[in-house]
C-alpha positions as CSV (number, residue, x, y, z in Angstrom):
1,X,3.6,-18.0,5.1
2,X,2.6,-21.5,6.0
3,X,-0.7,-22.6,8.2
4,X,-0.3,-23.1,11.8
5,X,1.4,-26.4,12.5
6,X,2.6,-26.4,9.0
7,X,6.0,-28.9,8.1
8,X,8.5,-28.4,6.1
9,X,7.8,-31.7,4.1
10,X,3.8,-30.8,3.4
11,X,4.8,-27.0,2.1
12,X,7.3,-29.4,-0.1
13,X,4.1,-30.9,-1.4
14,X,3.4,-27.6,-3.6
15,X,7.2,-26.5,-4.8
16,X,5.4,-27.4,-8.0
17,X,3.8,-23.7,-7.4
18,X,6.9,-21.6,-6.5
19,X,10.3,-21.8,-5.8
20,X,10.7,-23.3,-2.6
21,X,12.6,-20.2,-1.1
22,X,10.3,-18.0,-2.8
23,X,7.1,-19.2,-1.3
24,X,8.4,-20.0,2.5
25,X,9.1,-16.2,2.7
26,X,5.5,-15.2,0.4
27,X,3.2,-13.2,3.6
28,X,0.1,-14.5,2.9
29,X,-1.5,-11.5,4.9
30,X,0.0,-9.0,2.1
31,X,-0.1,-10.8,-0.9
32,X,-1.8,-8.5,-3.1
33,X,0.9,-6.0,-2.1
34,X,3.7,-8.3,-3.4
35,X,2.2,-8.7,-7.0
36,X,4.9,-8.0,-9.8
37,X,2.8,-6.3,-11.7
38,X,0.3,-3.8,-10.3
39,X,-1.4,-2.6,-13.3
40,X,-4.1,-5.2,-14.1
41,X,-7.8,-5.2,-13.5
42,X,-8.6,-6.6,-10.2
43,X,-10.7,-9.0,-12.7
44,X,-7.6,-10.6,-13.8
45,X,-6.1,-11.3,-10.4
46,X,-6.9,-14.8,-9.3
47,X,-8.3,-14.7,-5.5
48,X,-9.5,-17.3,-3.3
49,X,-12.5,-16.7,-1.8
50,X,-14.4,-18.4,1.1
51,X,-18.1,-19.8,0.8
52,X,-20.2,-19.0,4.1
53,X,-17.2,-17.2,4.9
54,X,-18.7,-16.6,8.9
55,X,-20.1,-20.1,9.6
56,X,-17.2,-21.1,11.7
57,X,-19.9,-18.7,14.6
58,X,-22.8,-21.1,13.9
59,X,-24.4,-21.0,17.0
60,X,-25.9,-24.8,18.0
61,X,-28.3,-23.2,20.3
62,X,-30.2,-21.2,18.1
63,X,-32.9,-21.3,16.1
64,X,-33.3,-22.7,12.4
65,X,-33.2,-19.6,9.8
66,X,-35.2,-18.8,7.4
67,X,-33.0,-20.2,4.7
68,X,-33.5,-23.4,5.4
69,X,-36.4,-25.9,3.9
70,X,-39.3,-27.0,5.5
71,X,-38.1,-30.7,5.9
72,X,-35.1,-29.7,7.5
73,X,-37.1,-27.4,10.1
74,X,-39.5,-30.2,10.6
75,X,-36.8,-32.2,11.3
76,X,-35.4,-30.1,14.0
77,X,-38.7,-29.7,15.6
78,X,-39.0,-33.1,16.2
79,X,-35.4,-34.0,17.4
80,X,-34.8,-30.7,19.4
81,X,-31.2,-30.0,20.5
82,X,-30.3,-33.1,18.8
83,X,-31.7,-31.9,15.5
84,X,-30.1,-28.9,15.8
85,X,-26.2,-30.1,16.5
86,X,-27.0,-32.5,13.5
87,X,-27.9,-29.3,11.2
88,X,-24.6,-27.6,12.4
89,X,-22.5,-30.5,11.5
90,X,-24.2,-29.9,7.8
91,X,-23.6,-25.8,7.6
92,X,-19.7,-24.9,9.0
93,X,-18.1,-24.6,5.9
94,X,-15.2,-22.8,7.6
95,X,-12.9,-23.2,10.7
96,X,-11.2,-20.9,10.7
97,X,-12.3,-17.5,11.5
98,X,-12.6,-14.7,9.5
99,X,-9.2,-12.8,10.5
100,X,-7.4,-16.3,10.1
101,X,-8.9,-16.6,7.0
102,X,-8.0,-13.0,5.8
103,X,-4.3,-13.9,6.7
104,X,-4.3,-16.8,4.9
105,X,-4.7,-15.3,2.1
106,X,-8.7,-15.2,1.2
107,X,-9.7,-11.9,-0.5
108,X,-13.1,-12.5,-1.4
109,X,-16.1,-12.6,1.7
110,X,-19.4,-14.3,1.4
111,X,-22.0,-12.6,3.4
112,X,-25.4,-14.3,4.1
113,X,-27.1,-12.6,6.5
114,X,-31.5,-13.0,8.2
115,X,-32.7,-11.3,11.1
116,X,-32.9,-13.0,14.1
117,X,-36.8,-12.8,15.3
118,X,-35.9,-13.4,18.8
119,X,-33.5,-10.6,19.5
120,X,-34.2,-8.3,16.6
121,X,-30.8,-8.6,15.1
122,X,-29.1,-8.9,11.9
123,X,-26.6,-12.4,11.7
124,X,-24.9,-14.3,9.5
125,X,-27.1,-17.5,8.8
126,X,-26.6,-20.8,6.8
127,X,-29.4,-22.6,8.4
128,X,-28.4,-21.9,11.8
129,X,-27.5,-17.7,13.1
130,X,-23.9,-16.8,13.5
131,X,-22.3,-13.5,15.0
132,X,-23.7,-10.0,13.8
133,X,-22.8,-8.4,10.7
134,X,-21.6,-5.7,12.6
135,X,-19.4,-7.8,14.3
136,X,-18.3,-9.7,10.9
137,X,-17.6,-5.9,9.2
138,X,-15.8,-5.0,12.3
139,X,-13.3,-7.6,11.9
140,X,-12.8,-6.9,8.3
141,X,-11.9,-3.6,9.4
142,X,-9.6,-4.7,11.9
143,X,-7.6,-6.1,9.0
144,X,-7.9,-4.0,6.1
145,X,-6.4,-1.0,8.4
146,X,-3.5,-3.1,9.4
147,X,-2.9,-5.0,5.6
148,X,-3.0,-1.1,3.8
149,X,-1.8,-3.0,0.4
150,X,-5.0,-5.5,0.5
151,X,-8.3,-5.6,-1.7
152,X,-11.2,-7.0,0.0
153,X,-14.4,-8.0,-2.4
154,X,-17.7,-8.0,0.3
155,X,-20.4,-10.0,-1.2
156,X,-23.4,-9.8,0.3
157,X,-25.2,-12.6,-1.8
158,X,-28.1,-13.8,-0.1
159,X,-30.1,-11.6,2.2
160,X,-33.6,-13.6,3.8
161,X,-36.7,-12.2,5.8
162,X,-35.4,-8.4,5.7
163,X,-37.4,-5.3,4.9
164,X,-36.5,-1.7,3.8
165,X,-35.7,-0.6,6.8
166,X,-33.0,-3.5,8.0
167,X,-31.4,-3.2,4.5
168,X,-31.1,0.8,5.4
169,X,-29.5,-0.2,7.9
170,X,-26.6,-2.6,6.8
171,X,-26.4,0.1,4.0
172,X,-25.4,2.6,6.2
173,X,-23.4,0.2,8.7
174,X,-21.2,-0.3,5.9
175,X,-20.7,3.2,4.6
176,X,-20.2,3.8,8.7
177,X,-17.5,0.8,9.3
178,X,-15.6,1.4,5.9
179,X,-16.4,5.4,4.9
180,X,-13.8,6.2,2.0
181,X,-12.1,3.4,1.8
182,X,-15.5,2.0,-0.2
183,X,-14.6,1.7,-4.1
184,X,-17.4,2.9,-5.8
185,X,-19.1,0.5,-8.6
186,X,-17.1,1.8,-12.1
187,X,-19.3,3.9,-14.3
188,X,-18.5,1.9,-17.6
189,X,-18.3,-1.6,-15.5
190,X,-15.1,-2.1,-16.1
191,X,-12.7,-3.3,-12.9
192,X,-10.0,-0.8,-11.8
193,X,-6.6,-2.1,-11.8
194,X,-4.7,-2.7,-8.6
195,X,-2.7,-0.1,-8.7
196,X,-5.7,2.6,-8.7
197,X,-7.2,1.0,-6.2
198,X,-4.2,1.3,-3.8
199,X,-3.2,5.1,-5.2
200,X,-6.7,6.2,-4.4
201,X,-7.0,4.0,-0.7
202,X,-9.9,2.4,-1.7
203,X,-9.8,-1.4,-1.2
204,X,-12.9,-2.5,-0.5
205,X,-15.6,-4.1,-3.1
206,X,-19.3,-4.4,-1.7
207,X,-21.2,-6.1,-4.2
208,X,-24.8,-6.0,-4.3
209,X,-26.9,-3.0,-3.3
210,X,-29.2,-2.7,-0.5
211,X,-30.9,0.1,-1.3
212,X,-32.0,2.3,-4.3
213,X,-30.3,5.7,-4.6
214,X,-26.9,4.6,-3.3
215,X,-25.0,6.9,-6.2
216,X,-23.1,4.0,-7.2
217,X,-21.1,3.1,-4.1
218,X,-22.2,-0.6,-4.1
219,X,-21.4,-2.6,-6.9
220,X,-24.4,-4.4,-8.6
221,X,-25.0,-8.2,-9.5
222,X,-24.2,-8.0,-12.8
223,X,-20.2,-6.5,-11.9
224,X,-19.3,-10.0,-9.8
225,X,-21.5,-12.8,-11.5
226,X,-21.6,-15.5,-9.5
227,X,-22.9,-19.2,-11.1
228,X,-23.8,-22.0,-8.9
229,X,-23.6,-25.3,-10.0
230,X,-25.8,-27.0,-7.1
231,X,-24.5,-30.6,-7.7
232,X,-23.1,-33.2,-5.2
233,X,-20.8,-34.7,-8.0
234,X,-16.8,-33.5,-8.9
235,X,-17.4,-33.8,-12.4
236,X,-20.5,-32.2,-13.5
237,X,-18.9,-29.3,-10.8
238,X,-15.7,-29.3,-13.6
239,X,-17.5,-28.9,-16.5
240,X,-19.5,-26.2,-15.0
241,X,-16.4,-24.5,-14.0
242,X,-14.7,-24.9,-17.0
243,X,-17.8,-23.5,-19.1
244,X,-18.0,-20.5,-16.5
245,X,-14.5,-19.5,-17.2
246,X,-15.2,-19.9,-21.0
247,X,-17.6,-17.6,-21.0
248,X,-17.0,-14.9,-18.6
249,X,-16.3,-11.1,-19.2
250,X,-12.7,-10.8,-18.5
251,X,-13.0,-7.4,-17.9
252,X,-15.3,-7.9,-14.7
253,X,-15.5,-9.7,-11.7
254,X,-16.3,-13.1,-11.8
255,X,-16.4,-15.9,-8.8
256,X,-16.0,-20.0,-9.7
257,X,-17.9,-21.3,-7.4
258,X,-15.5,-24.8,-6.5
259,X,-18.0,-26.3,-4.1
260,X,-20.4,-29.1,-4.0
261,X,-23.8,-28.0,-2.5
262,X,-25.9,-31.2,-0.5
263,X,-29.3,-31.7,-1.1
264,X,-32.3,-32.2,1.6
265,X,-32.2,-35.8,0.7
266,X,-28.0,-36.0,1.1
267,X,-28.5,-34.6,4.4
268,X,-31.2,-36.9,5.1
269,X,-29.3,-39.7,4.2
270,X,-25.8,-38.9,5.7
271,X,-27.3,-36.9,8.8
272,X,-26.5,-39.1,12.3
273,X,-23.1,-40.0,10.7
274,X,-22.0,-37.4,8.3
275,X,-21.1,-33.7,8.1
276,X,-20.3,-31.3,4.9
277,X,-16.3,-31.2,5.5
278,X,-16.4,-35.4,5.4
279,X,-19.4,-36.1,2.5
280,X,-18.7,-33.4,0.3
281,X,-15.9,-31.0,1.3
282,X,-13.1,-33.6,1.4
283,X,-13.7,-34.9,-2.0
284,X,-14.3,-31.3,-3.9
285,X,-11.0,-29.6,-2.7
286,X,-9.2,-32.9,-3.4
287,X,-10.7,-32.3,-6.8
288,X,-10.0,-29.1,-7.3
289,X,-6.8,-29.2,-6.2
290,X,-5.3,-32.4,-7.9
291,X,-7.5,-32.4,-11.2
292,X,-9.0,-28.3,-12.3
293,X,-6.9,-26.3,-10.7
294,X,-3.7,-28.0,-11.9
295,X,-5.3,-29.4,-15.2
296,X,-7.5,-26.6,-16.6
297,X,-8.1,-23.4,-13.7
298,X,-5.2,-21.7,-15.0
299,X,-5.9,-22.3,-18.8
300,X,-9.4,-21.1,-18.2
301,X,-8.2,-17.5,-16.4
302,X,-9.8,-17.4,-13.4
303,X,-10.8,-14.5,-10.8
304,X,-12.2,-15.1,-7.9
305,X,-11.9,-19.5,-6.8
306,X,-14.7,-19.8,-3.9
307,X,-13.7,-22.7,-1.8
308,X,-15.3,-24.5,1.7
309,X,-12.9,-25.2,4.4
310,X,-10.1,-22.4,3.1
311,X,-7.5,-24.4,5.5
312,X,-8.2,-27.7,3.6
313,X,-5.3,-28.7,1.7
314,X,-4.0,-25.3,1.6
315,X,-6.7,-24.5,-0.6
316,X,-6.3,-20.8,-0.1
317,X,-2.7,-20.7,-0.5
318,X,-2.3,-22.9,-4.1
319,X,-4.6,-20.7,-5.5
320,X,-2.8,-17.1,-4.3
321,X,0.4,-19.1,-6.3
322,X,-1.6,-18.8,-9.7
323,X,-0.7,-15.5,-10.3
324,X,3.0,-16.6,-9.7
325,X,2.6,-19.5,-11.5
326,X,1.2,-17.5,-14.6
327,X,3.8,-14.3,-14.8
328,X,5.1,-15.7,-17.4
329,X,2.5,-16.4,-19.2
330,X,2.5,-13.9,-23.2
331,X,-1.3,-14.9,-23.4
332,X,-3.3,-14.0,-19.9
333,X,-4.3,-10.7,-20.4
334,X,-5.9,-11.4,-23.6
């Protein structure tokens, strides 16, 4: 399955991935389902993921969140409307949306939710609010009960300014939206494979609890570590990969986080004439893609490959072709 708009000549681009034949006819949207081998640890199956996977419903209009630093709300406050479409151009790290993305082949969902002080509600954030979570579950739903052969991992990494009572409530929003199709975090930490995961219908991963006393439904931090590098340069980012992969417990989640995070002061700097996708995006996925993913991301044994701008590059599809790329591979379970 190709991208919208796709030619012939740029899927040629990646025939070092797959058989050209092969990988024109590979549904994107049922990937998992088309795995040769079914009974591995979800740990072991190499995902892409999508950072700020609901910033593509950034809202211009709205008001700075609580995530975001005091310069950059000063900043705002000063400029206005101005300020604000600046700050968007700084916190989209996806177009497409989340169903697009889903199709495409992400498995993994970034959740960063605040609550909106002005309308009382609960919305994605990354420095500006985006749709509801309900809204963002409910489209996850949408696709899970069409794609019955998919695993989705829900990661609800950052939560800002919420109290007991609006983290009761996502808790039971997302027992509500999903019910039994939740796979409950493993008793001995260990992943499940695949294949039990499918038998049993339950293919969806929430990491992160809300609240105490869940029994175990939602997976804790420790099952889907999750190390951030926080730099704006390509190779201190590949040597913090490559030591993440190194050291990680094969036998759990674990999410390489392939992005390059701007400071105050890059934002500053680049703010009437730049934007994440052009500063920093751009030259991390070319990175990725040409030098660690080719070079050292499948030596290493990745899981879960966190990416901005999924459609970049076809980001999302090179790193579903991994596990292709590695079936014949003696040594990957190891």
């Amino acid at each position: 399955m190709a991208f919208k708009g796709q030619s012939r000549e740029l899927m040629l681009e990646t025939d070092r991935y797959l058989p050209y034949e092969e990988m024109h006819q590979q549904d994107l949207s049922n990937w998992m389902g088309s795995l040769p081998n079914k009974e591995i640890p979800l740990s072991l199956i190499i995902m892409p993921g999508s950072h700020d996977t609901f910033t593509y419903s950034l809202d211009k209009k709205s008001s700075i969140g609580p995530d975001e630093s005091k310069k950059i709300k000063d900043l705002v406050k000063r400029c206005g409307p101005l300020g604000r479409s600046l700050v968007y151009r700084w916190s989209v790290c996806q177009r497409l949306n989340c169903l697009d993305q889903l199709a495409n082949g992400v498995r993994y969902l970034d959740f960063r939710l605040a609550k909106n002080k002005l309308d009382g509600t609960i919305r994605v954030i990354h420095a500006l609010f985006g749709c509801t979570v309900k809204d963002a579950l409910n489209q996850v739903k949408t696709f899970i009960d069409k794609h019955q052969s998919e695993i989705l991992v829900l990661d609800f990494q950052h939560n800002y300014a919420l109290n007991d009572k609006d983290r009761q409530y996502l808790s039971g929003l997302t027992r509500q939206t999903f019910g039994n199709l939740l796979e409950p975090a493993p008793k001995n930490g260990d992943c499940p494979t695949l294949a039990a995961m499918l038998k049993a219908n339950r293919r969806i991963i929430a990491v992160n609890p809300f609240t105490k006393g869940d029994s175990g439904l939602f997976w804790p931090r420790n099952s889907c570590l999750n190390p951030w590098a926080n730099t704006t340069n390509t190779n201190t980012l590949g040597k913090f990969l490559d030591s993440g992969l190194k050291s990680r417990d094969r036998k759990k989640l674990f999410v390489s986080q392939a992005i390059l995070t701007p400071s105050t002061s890059t934002i500053v700097k680049y703010l009437l004439f730049g934007s994440l996708e052009s500063k920093l995006a751009k030259q991390c996925n070319e990175f990725v893609d040409r030098e660690w993913l080719q070079q050292r991301g499948l030596e290493g044994q990745p899981n879960i490959i966190m990416v901005d701008f999924v459609d970049m590059r076809e980001m999302a599809k090179k790193i579903v072709q991994l596990n292709w790329r590695r079936k014949c591979s003696d040594n990957y379970l190891s």
